[in-house]
Structure formats: structure tokens, C-alpha cells
C-alpha positions as a LaTeX table, in Angstrom:
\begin{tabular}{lrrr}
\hline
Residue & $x$ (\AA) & $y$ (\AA) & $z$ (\AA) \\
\hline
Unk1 & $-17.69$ & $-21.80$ & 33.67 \\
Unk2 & $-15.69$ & $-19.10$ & 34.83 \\
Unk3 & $-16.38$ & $-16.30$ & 32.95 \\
Unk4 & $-15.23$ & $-13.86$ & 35.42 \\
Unk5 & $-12.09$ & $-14.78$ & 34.78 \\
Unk6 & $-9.75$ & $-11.84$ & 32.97 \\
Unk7 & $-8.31$ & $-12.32$ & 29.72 \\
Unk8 & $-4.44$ & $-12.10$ & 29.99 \\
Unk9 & $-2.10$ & $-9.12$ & 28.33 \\
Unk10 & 1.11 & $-9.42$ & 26.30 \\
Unk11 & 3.06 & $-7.62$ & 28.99 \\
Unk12 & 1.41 & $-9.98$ & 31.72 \\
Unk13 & $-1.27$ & $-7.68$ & 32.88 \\
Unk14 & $-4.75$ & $-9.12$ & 33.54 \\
Unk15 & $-6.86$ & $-7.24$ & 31.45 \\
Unk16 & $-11.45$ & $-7.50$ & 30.53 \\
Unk17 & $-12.86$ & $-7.81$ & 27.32 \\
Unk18 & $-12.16$ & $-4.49$ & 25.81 \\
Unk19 & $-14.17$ & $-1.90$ & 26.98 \\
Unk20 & $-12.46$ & 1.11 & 25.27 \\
Unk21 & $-12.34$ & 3.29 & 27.86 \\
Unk22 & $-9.57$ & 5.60 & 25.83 \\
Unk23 & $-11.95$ & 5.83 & 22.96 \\
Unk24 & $-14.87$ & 6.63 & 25.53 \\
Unk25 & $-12.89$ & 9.36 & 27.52 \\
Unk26 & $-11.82$ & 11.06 & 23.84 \\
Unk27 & $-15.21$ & 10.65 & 23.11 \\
Unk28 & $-16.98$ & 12.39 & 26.18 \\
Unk29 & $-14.35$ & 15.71 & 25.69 \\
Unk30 & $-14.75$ & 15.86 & 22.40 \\
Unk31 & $-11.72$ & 15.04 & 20.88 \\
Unk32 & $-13.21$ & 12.59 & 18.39 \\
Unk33 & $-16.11$ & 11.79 & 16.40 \\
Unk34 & $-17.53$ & 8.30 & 17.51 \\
Unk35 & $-20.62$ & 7.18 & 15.55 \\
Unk36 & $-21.79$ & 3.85 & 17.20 \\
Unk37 & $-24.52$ & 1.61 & 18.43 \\
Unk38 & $-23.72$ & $-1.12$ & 21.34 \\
Unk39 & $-24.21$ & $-3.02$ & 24.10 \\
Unk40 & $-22.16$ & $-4.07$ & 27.44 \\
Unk41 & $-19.31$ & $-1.84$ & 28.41 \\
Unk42 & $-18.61$ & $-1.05$ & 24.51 \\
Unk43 & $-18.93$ & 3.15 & 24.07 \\
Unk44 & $-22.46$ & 4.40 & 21.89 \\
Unk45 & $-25.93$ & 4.51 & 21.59 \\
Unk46 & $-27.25$ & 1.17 & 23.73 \\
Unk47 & $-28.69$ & $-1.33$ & 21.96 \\
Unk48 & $-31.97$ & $-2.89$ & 23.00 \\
Unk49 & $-32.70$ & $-6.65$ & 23.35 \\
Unk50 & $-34.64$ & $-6.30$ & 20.19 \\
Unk51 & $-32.06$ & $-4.75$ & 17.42 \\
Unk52 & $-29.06$ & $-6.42$ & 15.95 \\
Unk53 & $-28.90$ & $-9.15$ & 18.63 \\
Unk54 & $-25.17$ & $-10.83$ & 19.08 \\
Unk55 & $-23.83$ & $-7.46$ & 18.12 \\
Unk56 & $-21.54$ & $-6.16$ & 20.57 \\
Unk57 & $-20.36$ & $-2.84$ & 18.94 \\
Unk58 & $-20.85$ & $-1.50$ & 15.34 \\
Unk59 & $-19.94$ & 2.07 & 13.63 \\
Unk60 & $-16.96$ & 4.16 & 13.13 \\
Unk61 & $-14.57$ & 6.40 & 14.97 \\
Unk62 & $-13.41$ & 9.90 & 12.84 \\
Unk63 & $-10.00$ & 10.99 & 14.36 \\
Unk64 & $-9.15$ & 14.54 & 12.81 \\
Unk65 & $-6.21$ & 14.97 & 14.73 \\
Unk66 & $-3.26$ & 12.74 & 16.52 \\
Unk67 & $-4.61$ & 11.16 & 19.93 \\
Unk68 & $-2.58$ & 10.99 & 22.96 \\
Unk69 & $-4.11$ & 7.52 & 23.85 \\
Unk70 & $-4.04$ & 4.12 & 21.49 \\
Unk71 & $-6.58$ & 0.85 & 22.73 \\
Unk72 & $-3.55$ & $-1.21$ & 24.37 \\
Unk73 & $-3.73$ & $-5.21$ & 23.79 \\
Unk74 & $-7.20$ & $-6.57$ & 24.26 \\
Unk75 & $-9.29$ & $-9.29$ & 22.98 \\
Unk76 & $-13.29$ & $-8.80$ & 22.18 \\
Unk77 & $-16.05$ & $-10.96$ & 23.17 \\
Unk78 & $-17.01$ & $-11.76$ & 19.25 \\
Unk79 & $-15.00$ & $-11.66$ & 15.77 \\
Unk80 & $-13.99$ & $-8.00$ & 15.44 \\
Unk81 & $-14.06$ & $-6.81$ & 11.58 \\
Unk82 & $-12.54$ & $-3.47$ & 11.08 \\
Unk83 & $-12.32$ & $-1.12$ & 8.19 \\
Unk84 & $-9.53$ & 1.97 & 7.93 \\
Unk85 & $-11.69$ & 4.42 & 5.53 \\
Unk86 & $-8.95$ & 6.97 & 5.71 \\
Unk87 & $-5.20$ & 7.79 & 7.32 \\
Unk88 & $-3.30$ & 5.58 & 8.55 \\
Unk89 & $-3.07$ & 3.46 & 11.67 \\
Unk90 & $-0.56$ & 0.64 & 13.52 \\
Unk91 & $-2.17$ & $-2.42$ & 14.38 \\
Unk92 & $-0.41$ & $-5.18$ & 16.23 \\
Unk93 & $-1.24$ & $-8.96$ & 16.55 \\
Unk94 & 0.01 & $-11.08$ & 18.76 \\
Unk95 & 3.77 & $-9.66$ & 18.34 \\
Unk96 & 3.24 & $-8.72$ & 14.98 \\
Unk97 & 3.30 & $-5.03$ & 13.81 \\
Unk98 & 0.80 & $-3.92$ & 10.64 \\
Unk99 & 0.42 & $-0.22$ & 8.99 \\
Unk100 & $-3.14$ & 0.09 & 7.96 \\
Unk101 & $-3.62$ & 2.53 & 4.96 \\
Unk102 & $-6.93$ & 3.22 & 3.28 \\
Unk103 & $-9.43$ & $-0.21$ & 2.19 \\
Unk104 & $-7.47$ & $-2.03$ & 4.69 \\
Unk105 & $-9.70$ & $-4.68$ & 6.43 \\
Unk106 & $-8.87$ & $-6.36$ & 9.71 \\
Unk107 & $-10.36$ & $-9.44$ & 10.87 \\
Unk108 & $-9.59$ & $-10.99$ & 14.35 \\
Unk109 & $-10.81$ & $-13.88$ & 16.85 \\
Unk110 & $-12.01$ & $-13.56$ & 20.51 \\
Unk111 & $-8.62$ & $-15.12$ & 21.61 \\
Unk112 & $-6.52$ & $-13.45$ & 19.66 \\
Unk113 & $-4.94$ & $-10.14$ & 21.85 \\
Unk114 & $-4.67$ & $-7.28$ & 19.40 \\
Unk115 & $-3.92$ & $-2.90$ & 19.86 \\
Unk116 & $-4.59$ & $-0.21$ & 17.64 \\
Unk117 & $-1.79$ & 2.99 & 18.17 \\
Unk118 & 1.84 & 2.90 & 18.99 \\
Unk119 & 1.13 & 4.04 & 21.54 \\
Unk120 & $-1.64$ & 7.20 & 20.09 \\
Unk121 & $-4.00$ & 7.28 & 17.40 \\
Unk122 & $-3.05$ & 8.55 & 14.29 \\
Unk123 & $-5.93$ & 10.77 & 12.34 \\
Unk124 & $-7.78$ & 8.24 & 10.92 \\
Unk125 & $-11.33$ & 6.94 & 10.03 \\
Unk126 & $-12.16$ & 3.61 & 11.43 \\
Unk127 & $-15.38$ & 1.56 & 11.21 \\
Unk128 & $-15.99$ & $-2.09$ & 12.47 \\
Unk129 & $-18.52$ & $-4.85$ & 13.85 \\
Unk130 & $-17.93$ & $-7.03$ & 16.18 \\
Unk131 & $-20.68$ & $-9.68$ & 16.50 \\
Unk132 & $-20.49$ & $-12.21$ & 19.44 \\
Unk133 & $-20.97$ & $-15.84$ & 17.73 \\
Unk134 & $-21.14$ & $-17.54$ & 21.19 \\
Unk135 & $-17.03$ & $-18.51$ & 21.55 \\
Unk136 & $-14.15$ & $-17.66$ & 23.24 \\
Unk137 & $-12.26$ & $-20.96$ & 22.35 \\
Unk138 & $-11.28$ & $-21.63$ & 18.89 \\
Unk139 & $-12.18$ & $-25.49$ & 19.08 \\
Unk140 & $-15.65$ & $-24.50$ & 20.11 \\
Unk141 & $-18.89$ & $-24.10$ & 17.25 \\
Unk142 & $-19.59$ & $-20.67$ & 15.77 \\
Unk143 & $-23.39$ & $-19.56$ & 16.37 \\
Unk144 & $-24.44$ & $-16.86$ & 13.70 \\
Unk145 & $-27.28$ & $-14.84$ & 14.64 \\
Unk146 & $-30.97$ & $-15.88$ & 12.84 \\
Unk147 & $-30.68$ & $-12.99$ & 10.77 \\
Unk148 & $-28.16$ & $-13.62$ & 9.07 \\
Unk149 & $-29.59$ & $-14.79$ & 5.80 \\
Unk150 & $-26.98$ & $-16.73$ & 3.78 \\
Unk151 & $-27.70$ & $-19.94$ & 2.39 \\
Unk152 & $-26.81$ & $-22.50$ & 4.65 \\
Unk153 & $-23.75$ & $-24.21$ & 2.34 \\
Unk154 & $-22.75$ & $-20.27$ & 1.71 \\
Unk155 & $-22.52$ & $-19.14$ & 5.67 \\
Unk156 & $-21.00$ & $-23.04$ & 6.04 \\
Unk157 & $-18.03$ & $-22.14$ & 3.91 \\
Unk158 & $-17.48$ & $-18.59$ & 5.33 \\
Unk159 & $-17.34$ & $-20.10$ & 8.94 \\
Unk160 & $-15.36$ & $-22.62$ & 7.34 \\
Unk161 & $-12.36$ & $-20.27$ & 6.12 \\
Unk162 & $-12.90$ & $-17.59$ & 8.89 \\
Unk163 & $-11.71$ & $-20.74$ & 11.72 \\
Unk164 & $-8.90$ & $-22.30$ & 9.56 \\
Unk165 & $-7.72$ & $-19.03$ & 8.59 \\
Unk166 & $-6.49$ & $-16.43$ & 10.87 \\
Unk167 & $-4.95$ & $-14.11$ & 8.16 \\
Unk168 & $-5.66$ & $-10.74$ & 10.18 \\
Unk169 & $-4.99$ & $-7.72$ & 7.43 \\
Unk170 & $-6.89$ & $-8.01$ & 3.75 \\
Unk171 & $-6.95$ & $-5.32$ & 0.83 \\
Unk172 & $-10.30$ & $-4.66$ & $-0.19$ \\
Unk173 & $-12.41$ & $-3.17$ & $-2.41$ \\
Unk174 & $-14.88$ & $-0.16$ & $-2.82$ \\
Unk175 & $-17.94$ & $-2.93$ & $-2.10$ \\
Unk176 & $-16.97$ & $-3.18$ & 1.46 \\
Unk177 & $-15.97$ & $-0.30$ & 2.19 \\
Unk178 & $-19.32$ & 1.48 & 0.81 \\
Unk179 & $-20.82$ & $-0.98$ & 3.27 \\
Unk180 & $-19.11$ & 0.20 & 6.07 \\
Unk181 & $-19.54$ & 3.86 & 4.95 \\
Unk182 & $-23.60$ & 3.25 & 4.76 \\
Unk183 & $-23.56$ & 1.77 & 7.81 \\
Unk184 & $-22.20$ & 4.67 & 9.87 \\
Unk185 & $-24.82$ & 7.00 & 7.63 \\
Unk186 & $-27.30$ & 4.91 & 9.49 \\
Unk187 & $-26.15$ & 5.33 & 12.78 \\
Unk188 & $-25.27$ & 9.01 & 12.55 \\
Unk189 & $-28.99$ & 9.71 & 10.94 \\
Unk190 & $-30.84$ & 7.58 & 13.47 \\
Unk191 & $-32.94$ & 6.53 & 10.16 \\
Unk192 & $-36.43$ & 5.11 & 10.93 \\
Unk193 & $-35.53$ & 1.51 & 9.71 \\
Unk194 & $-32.38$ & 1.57 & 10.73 \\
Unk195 & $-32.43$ & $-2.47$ & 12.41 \\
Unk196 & $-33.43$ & $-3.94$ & 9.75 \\
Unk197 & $-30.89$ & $-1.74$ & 6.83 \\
Unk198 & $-27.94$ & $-2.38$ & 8.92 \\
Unk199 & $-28.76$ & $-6.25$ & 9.00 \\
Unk200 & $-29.06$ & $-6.02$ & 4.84 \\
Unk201 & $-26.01$ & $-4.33$ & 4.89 \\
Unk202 & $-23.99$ & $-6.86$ & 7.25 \\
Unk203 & $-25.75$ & $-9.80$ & 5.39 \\
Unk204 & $-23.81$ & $-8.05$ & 1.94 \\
Unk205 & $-20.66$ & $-7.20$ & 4.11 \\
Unk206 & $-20.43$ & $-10.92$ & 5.08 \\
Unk207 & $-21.41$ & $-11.79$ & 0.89 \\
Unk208 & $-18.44$ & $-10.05$ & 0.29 \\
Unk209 & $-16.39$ & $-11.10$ & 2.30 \\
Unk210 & $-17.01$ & $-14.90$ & 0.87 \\
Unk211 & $-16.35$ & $-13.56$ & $-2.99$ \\
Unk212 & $-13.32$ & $-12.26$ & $-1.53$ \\
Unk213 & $-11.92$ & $-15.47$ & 0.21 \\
Unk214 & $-13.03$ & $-16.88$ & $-3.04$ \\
Unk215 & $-10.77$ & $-15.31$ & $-5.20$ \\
Unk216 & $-7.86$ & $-15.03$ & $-2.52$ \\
Unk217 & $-8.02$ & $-18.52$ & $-1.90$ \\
Unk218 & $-6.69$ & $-18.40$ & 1.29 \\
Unk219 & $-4.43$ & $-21.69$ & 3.02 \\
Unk220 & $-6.58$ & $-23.11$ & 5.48 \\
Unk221 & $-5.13$ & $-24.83$ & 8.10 \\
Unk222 & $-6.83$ & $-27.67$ & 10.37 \\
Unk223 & $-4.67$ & $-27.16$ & 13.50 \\
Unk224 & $-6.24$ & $-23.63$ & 14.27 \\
Unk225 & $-9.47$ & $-25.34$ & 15.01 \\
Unk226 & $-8.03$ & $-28.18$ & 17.15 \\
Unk227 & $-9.65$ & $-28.51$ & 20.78 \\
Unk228 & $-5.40$ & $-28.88$ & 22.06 \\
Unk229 & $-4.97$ & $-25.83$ & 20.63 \\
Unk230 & $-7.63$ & $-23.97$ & 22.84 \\
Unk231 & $-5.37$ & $-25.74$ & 25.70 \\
Unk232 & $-2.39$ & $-24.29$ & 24.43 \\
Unk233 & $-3.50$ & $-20.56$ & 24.79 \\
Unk234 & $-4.95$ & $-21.37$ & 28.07 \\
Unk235 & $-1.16$ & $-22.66$ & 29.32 \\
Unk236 & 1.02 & $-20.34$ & 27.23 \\
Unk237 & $-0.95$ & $-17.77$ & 29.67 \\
Unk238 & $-1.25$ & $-19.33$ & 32.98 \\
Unk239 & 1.70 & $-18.12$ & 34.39 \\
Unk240 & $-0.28$ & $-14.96$ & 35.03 \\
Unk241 & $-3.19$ & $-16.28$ & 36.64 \\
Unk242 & $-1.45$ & $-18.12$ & 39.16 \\
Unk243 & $-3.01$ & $-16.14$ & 41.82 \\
Unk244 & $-6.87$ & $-17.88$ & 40.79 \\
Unk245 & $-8.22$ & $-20.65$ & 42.63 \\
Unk246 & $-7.71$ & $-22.72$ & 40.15 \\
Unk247 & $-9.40$ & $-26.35$ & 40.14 \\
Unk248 & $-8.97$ & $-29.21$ & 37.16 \\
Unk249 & $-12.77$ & $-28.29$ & 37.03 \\
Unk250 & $-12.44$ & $-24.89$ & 36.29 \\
Unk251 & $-9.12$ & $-25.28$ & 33.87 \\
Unk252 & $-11.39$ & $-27.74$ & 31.49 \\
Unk253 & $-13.99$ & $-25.86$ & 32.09 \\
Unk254 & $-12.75$ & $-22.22$ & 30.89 \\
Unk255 & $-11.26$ & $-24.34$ & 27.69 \\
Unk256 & $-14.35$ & $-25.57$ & 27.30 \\
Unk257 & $-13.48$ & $-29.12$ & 27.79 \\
Unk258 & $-14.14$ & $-31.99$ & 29.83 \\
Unk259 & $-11.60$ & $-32.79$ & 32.15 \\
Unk260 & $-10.31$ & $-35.83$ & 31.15 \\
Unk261 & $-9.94$ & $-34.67$ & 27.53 \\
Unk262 & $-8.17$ & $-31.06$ & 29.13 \\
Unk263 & $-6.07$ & $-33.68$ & 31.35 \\
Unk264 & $-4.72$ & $-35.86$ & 28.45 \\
Unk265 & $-3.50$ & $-32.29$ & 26.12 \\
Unk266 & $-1.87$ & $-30.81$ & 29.00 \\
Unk267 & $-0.14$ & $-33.87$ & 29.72 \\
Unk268 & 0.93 & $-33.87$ & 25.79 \\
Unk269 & 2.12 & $-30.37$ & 26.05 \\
Unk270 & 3.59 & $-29.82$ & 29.89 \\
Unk271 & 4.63 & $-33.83$ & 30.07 \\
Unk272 & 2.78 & $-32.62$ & 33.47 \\
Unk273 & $-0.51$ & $-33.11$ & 34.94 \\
Unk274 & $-2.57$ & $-29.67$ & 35.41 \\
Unk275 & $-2.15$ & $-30.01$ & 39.18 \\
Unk276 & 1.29 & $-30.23$ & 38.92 \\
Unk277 & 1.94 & $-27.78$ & 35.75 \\
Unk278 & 0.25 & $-25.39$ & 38.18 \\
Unk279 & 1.88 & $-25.72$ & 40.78 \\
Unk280 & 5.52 & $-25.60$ & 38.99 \\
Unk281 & 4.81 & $-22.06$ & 37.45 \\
Unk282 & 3.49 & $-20.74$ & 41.07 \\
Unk283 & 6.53 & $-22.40$ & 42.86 \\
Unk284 & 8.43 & $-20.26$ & 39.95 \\
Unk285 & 6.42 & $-16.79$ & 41.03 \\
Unk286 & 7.41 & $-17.72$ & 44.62 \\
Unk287 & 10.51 & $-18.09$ & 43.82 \\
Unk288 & 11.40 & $-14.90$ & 42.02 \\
Unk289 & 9.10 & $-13.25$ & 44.78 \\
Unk290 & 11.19 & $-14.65$ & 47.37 \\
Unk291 & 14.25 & $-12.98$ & 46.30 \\
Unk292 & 12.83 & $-10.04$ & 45.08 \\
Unk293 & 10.12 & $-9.03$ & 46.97 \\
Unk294 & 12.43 & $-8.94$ & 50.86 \\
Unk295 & 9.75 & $-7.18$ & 52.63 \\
Unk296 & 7.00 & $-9.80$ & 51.90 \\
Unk297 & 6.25 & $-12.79$ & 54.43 \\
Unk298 & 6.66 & $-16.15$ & 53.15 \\
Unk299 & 2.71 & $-16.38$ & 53.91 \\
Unk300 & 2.18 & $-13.25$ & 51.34 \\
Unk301 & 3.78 & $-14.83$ & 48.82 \\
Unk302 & 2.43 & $-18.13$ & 49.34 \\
Unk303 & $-1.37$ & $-16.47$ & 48.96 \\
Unk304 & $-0.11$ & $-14.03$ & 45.99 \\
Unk305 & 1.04 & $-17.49$ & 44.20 \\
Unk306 & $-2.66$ & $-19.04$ & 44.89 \\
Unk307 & $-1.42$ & $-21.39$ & 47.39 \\
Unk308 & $-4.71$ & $-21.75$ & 49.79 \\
Unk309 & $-2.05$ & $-22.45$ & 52.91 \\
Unk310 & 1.44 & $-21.60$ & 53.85 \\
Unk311 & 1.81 & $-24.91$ & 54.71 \\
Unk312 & 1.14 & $-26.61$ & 51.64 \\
Unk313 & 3.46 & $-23.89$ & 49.71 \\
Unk314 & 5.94 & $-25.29$ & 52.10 \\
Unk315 & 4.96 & $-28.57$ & 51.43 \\
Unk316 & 5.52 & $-28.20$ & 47.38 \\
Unk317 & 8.63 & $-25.62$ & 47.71 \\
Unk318 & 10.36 & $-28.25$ & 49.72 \\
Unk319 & 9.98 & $-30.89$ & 47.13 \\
Unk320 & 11.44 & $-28.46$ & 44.47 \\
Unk321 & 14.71 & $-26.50$ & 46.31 \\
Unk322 & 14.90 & $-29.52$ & 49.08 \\
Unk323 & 14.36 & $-26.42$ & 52.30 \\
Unk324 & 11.69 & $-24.35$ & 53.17 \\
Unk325 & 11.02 & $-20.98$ & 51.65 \\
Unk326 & 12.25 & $-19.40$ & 54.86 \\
Unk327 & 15.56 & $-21.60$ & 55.03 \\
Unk328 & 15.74 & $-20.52$ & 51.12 \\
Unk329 & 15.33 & $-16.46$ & 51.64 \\
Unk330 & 17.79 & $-16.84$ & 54.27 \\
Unk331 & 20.49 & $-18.32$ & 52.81 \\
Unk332 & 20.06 & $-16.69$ & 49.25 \\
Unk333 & 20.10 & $-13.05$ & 51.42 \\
Unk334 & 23.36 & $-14.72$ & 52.91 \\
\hline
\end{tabular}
């Protein structure tokens, strides 16, 4: 699968899994407290192999003062639960705008693109988790890590409401948060047993979590969880990953589908084959790139499109505007 593959921004940049390099760079001139352990590019104390496996980051950032920097729209390799402790904070989902206040909880999906900041950070207390459960599709099967100790029919319903539900901002009460709050105690005291508290305390955090779905009753709704709808986010971003090498193989394959299955959705959304779908939005880049872009060749554009030839971007341009690109540029200069 191609993993290398970016994730894709609101505003059609090509962005990583966050990394939070802002946070990081306040971090390192001391401009904010940031209590965390983690692993991969995340900011903290490294995790080993041994503690907290699937954990990706965990802990709490303590703003005292406005930032001049916000985490722009990103998506996380795991679910990301988040906790505002204190001050306020604008989180936006998707194209939706929230203001966090105190004992608001956040909850969001590895393909869901989220910020924090509009654009800076407001002084605020944040904690969160984000544990990687082995997706980045939201057809595909959540994979909890062996510690967590739920009973099976408990964890089972969780799972169950966290996938068909994708409400992103809760109210909660003092039990979570004072989960949270011991959790960055933890970190910041480097306690002795500190592994094996924090996974008691996530175990309760996730408990929670269940009682409150419970009484909340939230809709749940079987079309989040649908393998077409994995094949929907993929197209409703393709437009800026024209420029990939792009095979039906590697299409199905970063859905995590087979290709025949990825073949039939696509033609159910697109009334196109992927081939072809592809190949209309980069004949639409070239296009605007043609008459935009004057002192780029035709061959340029043809390789900035993902076109592996000039001649076959000839080839499928002259099907769509009946001339060549050249012929086209020519007479749309006048």
C-alpha cells in the first residue's frame, strides 16, 4: 500500500500526518508548557517499544499566553481524543467552526482533517491521546491495543458508536477530565509506574466515555462505516494528487480495497472508470495550467498533471477540446 502517500488539505495543499511542528518550535523557545510522551514525529518524551504501545501522542499543552501559530488542518494516524481543561480554543472540522470552553471533549477519526487556532492559540490548557487502532479508512476494522481491558461486549459497543458516530465536540464531566488531569501528573512527575497507571487511567477514560454515549444516546448512522464511503474521501480529494503515479492498484489499494470492489464504487459515484475519472480531473489541471501558467511547456504541464508522456497528454487532451494542447494555448492566447 502506499503509505507514503500525503494526506490532502482543505485549501489543496498536500500535507503528513500531523507532526506539530508549531507546537514543537513554541515548545523548544519556551513559549509553552508541553507535558507529553510519544512516538514518530509527534513532540515529547519518546516512547519505547515496550510502554503504551499503539499510542502515538498523550499529555497536555499549558498555553499562558496568546500564540502566534495555531496547528493548521491535519489528520492523525489514530483517533485523537482531546480535552480543553481551561480557556478557550477554536476548533474546526471539516468546514465546521467550534469554540471549545472548559470540559469540552473532542473526538476525531484518522480521515477526518481538523485545526486548532484561528489562526493562533488562545491561552488555554489542552490534554489528549491519540492511540493508533491500525486504520486510516473508515470501512476498515478497529484494532485496540491488548491492554485495553474492557470486556469484550463493553469495548464491542464503544467501537460500535465511536464508527457510526462522528459527533466531534461532547460536554463532559469532572470524571474525565480528572483523568486527563492525572494523566499529565504522570508524565510531568516521571512516576516509577508510570506505564502501567496511565493504561488504568485510559482503560477508565475509555469506561467513561461508554457511560457517557450511554446516557447521550447518540444517532448512529450505518453509512459512516460503508467501504463506498472510504472511496468517496479518496475521490472528493484526488484532484490534488493528480501529480502521483497513480495505478487502479494503488487507488484500491490506499482505500483499502480490492480493485474490482474500488472499480464498481467509483463507477457508482464518477459514472467513470478510475482510469478515466483520473484522467478527466488531470486534463482539468492542464487545462487551467495551460492558460494560466504561459511560461510553462506543454511537456511541464503534462508531467505536473502525472501524465508519464507528452504524447499521451496529447493523446487524452485531444479527445476532450478536439486540438492539441499547443493548438489550444495558441488560440486561447489569440
Amino acid at each position: 500500500m502506499r503509505t507514503d502517500i500525503s494526506y490532502i488539505a482543505l485549501d489543496g495543499g498536500i500535507y503528513n500526518p500531523d507532526s506539530c511542528t508549531p507546537l514543537e518550535r513554541a515548545w523548544i523557545n519556551d513559549e509553552i508548557e508541553l507535558t507529553t510522551l510519544a512516538r514518530g514525529t509527534y513532540p515529547g518524551r519518546t516512547l519505547i517499544d515496550a510502554e503504551l504501545s499503539q499510542v502515538k501522542s498523550i499529555g497536555y499543552w499549558d498555553a499562558k499566553t496568546i500564540q502566534n501559530w495555531g496547528l493548521d488542518y491535519h489528520r492523525n494516524e489514530g483517533i485523537e481524543i482531546c480535552l480543553l481543561e481551561s480557556g478557550s480554543l477554536e476548533f474546526n472540522l471539516n468546514t465546521n467552526t467550534y469554540q471549545l470552553y472548559p470540559n469540552t471533549l473532542t473526538i476525531t477519526r484518522p480521515w477526518i482533517p481538523h485545526k486548532l487556532g484561528n489562526p493562533n492559540i488562545s491561552p488555554s490548557k489542552l490534554h489528549w491521546l491519540i492511540i493508533d487502532l491500525g486504520v486510516r479508512q473508515p470501512h476498515q476494522t478497529w484494532q485496540w491495543p491488548d491492554w485495553i481491558i474492557l470486556r469484550k461486549e463493553d469495548l464491542d459497543q464503544l467501537t460500535d458508536i465511536l464508527r457510526r458516530n462522528e459527533q466531534p465536540v461532547w460536554k463532559v464531566g469532572s470524571t474525565i477530565k480528572d483523568c486527563f488531569a492525572q494523566i499529565g501528573h504522570l508524565i510531568k512527575s516521571n512516576n516509577k509506574f508510570i506505564d502501567s497507571k496511565i493504561k488504568v487511567l485510559i482503560n477508565e477514560l475509555l469506561i467513561s466515555l461508554l457511560e457517557l454515549f450511554t446516557v447521550e444516546k447518540p444517532e448512529l448512522n450505518d453509512s459512516l462505516i460503508k467501504s463506498k464511503r472510504s472511496v468517496e474521501i479518496f475521490l472528493d480529494n484526488l484532484e490534488e494528487l493528480v501529480h502521483e503515479d497513480w495505478t487502479l492498484s494503488d487507488m484500491a489499494e490506499y482505500c483499502g480495497l480490492g480493485t474490482t470492489q474500488f472499480s464498481k464504487y467509483c463507477q457508482q459515484i464518477t459514472n467513470a472508470t478510475p482510469t478515466n475519472y483520473l484522467n478527466q480531473l488531470r486534463i482539468k489541471k492542464a487545462h487551467k495550467l495551460i492558460t494560466s501558467e504561459k511560461d510553462k511547456s506543454i511537456t511541464e504541464i503534462a508531467y505536473d498533471c502525472g501524465f508519464s508522456s507528452n504524447q499521451y497528454f496529447t493523446q487524452i487532451f485531444k479527445k476532450h477540446y478536439k486540438v492539441s494542447p499547443q493548438r489550444y494555448r495558441e488560440s486561447y492566447n489569440g
